[in-house]
Phi, psi and omega in degrees: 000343202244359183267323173237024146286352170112019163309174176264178182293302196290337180282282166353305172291312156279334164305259194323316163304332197267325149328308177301307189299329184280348192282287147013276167289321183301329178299286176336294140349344210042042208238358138205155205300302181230173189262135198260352142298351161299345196258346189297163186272139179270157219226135207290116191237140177238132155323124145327144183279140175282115165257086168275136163332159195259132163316337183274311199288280205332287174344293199297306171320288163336279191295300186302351166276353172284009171231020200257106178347121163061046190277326198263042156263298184309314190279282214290299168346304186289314183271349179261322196090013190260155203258163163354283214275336190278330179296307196267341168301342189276147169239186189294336195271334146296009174227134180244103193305318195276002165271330186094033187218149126305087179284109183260101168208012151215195195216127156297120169248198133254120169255141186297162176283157184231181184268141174227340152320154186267014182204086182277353159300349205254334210269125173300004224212145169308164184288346182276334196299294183350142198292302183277017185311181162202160146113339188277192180093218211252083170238146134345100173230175162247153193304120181315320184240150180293312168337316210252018175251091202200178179244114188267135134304153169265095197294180219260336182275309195291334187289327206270310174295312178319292186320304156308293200278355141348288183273359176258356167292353190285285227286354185252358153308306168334251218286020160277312189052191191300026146238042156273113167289079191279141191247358158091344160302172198263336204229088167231223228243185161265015193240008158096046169215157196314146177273160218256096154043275182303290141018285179289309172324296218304311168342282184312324175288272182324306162315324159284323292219285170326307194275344183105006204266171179282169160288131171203147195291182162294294184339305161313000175283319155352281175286301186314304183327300167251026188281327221255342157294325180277347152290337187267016163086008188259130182336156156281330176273002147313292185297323165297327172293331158294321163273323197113359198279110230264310202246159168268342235256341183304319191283005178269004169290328197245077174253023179259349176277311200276349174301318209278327189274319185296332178292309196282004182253332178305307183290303184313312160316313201258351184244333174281301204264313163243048182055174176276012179267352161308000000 
C-alpha cells in the first residue's frame, strides 16, 4: 500500500523497520500476542551506491572554501564528516580554538509549525499562518544517540580557518549594525541568524557548481570523509566512532572501499611472502 501510494523502497523500509520494533514491544510488554510484521512481506530494498568526491574534487573543495561565505561549513562536512543540521548546530561556546576541540552535541532542523490557539478547528489559518503558532521554524535540538554526541578534535588548517571566519563574523556584525540578530551560532546569516537547511544545501550546490565539480549532495561531503578514512587504512571502530554509527553494517555502503582495502592487504601479503618484485 505505501509502495503505491508513491513511497520509495527506502521509506517502506524504514517505515517497516521502526514498526516492527515498536510491535516488538508491545509483544514484550504483553500488550499483544505476536507482532503482526513478522508476517508482512518485506519490500526488496538495495542501498543507493554511494558517490564521494575524488581526492582531487575534496582538494579542490578545501582550497576554494577559504574564500568562501561560511566556506569552513564546508571544510568541516569534508574533513569531519559531520552531517547538514550537526555543521550549523555548534554555537562559539562549543569550540575551543585554542584547544583545537570541537563539541558536537546538536543539530539545527526545521520544523512545522503547530496551532498555540486553544481551539484549532476554529482558527481560519494554517498551522504556519496561525497568530499564535508555536514550535516550529528553525530549532536547536540535541543530537539523539551518545554515538552521535562527542568531541572532534581540530586539525591545525581548521583552527586557522575558524578563526579567520571568527573575525569576518565580527566584522559583518559591524556592518549589520542594529539588524544584526545575534543567535550565537558558529554559521550564520549576514545578518547574524541561523542558516535555514535549505539555504546551506542551495550553497553547496552552487558553489561546486562555480569550480566545475558534478553536482553532488552536501550529504556526499560526508560520504567523501568516510570513503578517504576507510582508504587510508584507518580502524574501523575509529571511524564508527567518529560517525555515530551504531552498527558495523553501516560500513557495507562502502563495499567499494573495502574491495579497495582487501586489494591493498593482498598486495602487502604478497609482497611479505615473494617479495616486492612480485
Amino acid at each position: 500500500m505505501l509502495l503505491a501510494s508513491g513511497l520509495n523502497a527506502w521509506s517502506v523500509h524504514h517505515v517497516r523497520r521502526t514498526l516492527n520494533k515498536a510491535l516488538n514491544d508491545a509483544v514484550r510488554r504483553r500488550r499483544l500476542p505476536r507482532n503482526p510484521v513478522a508476517l508482512a512481506h518485506t519490500p526488496c530494498y538495495d542501498p543507493p551506491e554511494i558517490e564521494p568526491l575524488t581526492i582531487d574534487e575534496a582538494r579542490r573543495v578545501l582550497a576554494a572554501a577559504e574564500r568562501e561565505p561560511n566556506g569552513a561549513a564546508f571544510m568541516l562536512s569534508i574533513s569531519l564528516g559531520l552531517r547538514r543540521g550537526e555543521v550549523r548546530g555548534p554555537s562559539w561556546d562549543d569550540v575551543d580554538l585554542d584547544a583545537g576541540r570541537l563539541q558536537v552535541r546538536r543539530q539545527l532542523e526545521r520544523r512545522d509549525w503547530r496551532h498555540g490557539c486553544t481551539d484549532p478547528d476554529k482558527c481560519d489559518e494554517r498551522p504556519s499562518k496561525c497568530p499564535q503558532r508555536k514550535e516550529g521554524g528553525l530549532v536547536l535540538v540535541e543530537l539523539k544517540t551518545k554515538q552521535s554526541r562527542w568531541t572532534l578534535p581540530l586539525t591545525a588548517p581548521l583552527v586557522a580557518e575558524l578563526r579567520k571566519h571568527r573575525q569576518q563574523e565580527r566584522e559583518a556584525r559591524i556592518r549589520a549594525g542594529t539588524v544584526w540578530r545575534d543567535c550565537g551560532l558558529v554559521f550564520t546569516t549576514i545578518t547574524g541568524r541561523p542558516v535555514a537547511p535549505r539555504d546551506h544545501s542551495l550553497h553547496w550546490a552552487a558553489f561546486l557548481e562555480g569550480l566545475g565539480i558534478r553536482p553532488a549532495r552536501l550529504h556526499d561531503a560526508r560520504h567523501t570523509a568516510a570513503t578517504l578514512l576507510l582508504v587510508q587504512g584507518v580502524d574501523q571502530c575509529v571511524v564508527m566512532r567518529m560517525f555515530g554509527w551504531t552498527s558495523p553494517a553501516m560500513t557495507t555502503c562502502y563495499q567499494h572501499v573495502v574491495l579497495e582495502l582487501v586489494e591493498e592487504a593482498n598486495r602487502r601479503m604478497s609482497e611479505l611472502l615473494w617479495g616486492a618484485s612480485s
